[in-house]
ZAZA-697872 format. One record per residue: residue in three letters; x, y, z negated of N, C-alpha, C, O in turn. Coordinates in steps of 0.001 Angstrom, whole numbers. Each point is the difference from the previous one (the first is absolute). Layout:
<rs>
{ALA {X Y Z} {X Y Z} {X Y Z} {X Y Z}}
...
</rs>
This chain:
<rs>
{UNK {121408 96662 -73151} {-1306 -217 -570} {29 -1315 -773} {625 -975 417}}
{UNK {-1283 976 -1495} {139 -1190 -894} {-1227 -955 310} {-971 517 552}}
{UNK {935 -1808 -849} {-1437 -887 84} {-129 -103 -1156} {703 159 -998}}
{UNK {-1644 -434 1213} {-1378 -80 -1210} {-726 -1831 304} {-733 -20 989}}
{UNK {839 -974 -1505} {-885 -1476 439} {-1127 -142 -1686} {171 -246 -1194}}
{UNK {-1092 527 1964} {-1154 -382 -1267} {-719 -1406 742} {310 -555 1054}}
{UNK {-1463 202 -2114} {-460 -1231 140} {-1445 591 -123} {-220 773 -933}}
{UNK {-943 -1139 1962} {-1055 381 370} {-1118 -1265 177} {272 -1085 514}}
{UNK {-1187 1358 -892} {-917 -1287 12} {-401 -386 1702} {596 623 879}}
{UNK {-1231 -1271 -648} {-373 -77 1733} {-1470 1061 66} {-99 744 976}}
{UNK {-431 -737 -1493} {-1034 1159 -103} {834 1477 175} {-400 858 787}}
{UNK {1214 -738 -1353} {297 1655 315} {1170 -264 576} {1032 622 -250}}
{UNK {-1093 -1219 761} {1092 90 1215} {-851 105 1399} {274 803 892}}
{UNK {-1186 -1603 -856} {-833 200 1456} {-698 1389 -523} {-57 602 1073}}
{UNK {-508 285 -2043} {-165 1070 -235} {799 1136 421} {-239 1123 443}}
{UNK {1510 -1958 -802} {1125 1567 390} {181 -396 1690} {52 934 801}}
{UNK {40 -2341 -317} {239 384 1361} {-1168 485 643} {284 713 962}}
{UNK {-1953 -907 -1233} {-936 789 811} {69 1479 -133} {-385 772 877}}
{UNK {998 -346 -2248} {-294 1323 14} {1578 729 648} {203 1191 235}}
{UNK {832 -2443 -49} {1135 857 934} {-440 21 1238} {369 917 735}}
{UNK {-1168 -1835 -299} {-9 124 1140} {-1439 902 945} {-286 257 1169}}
{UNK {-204 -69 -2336} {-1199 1116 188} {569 1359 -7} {-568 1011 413}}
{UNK {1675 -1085 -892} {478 2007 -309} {1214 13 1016} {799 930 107}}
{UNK {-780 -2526 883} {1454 209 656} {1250 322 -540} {746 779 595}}
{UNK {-358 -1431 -1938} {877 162 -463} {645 -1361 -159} {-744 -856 478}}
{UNK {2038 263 -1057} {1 -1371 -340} {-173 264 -1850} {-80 982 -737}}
{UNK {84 -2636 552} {-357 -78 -1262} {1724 1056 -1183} {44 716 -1000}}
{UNK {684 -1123 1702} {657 852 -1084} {73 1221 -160} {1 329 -1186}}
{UNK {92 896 2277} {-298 1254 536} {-1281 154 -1168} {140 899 -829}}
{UNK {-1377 -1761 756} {-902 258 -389} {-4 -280 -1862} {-705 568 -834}}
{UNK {1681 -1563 636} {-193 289 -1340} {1311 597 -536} {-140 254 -1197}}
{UNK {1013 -29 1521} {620 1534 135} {-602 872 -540} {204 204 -1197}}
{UNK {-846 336 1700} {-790 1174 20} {-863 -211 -1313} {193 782 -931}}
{UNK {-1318 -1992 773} {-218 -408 -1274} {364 863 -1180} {-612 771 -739}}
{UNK {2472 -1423 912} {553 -476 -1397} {594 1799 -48} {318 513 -1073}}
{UNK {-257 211 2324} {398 1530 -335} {-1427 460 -650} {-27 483 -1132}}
{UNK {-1216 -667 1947} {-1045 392 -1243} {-27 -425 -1091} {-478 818 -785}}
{UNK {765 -1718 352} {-842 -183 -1460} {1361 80 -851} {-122 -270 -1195}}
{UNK {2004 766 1878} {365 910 -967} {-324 1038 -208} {10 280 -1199}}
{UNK {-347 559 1918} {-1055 1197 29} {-572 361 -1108} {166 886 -838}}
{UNK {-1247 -2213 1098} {-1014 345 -1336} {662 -315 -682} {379 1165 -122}}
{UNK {624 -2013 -983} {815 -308 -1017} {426 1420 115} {-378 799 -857}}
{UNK {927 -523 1573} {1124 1305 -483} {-724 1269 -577} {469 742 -864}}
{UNK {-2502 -529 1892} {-384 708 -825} {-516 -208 -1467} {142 819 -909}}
{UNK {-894 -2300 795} {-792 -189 -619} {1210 -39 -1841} {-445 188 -1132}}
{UNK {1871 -478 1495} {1036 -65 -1010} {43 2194 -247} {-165 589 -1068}}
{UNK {353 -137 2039} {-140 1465 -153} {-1070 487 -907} {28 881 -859}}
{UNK {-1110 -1780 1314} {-1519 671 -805} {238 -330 -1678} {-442 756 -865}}
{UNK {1246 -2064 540} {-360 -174 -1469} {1419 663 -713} {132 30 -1223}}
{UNK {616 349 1906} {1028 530 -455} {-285 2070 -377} {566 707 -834}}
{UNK {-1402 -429 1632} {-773 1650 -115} {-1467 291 -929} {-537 1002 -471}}
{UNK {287 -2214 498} {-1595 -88 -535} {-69 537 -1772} {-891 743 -413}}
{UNK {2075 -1321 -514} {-19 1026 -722} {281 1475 120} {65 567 -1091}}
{UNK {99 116 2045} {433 1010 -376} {-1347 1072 975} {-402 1017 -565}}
{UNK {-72 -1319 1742} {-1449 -377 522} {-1090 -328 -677} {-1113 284 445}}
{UNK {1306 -1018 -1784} {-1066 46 -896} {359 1265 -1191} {-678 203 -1007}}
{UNK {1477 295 1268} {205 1118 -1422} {-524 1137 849} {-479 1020 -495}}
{UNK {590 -1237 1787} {-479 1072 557} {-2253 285 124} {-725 969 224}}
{UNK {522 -2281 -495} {-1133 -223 183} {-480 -260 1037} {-1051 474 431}}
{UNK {1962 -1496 270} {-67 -354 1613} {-308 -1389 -265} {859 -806 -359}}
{UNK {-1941 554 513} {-499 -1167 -487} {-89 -1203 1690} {416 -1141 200}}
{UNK {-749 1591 198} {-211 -1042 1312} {239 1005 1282} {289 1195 -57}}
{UNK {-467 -1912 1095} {824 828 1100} {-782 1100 129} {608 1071 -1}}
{UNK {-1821 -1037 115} {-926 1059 248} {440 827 -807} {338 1080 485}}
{UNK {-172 -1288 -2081} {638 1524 -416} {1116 579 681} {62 1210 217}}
{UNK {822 -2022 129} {1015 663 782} {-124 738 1454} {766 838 474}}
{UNK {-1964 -1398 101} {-301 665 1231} {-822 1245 -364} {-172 948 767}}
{UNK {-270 -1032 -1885} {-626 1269 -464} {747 985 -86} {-49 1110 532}}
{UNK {914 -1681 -1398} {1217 1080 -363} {884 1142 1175} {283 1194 97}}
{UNK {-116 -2428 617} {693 293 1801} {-899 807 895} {600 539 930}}
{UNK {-1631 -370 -977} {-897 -45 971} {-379 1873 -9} {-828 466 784}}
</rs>
């Protein structure tokens, strides 16, 4: 497993330890998990602008058209 050392203000650092220690997790376990969500959203949100022309030729304008479409 590789490390990761970032630099954090003292405000979100007592942030991340109340909220590790509210979910019973420690602070790295917890932003772990973080940094797997918000590749997530990158990975979809890079998916969405990479389809969106071809989603707009379709006349799939926002998600709701697409749930229309699906539905």
């Amino acid at each position: 497993m590789a490390t990761l050392t970032i630099r954090i203000d003292d405000r979100l650092d007592a942030e991340l330890r109340d909220m590790a220690a509210r979910t019973g997790t420690g602070k790295s376990a917890f932003v772990r998990e973080a940094v797997r969500r918000q590749l997530a959203i990158a990975r979809l949100e890079e998916l969405r602008r990479r389809v969106a022309p071809f989603a707009e030729a379709q006349g799939w304008l926002t998600d709701e058209d697409v749930f229309d479409e699906v539905s």
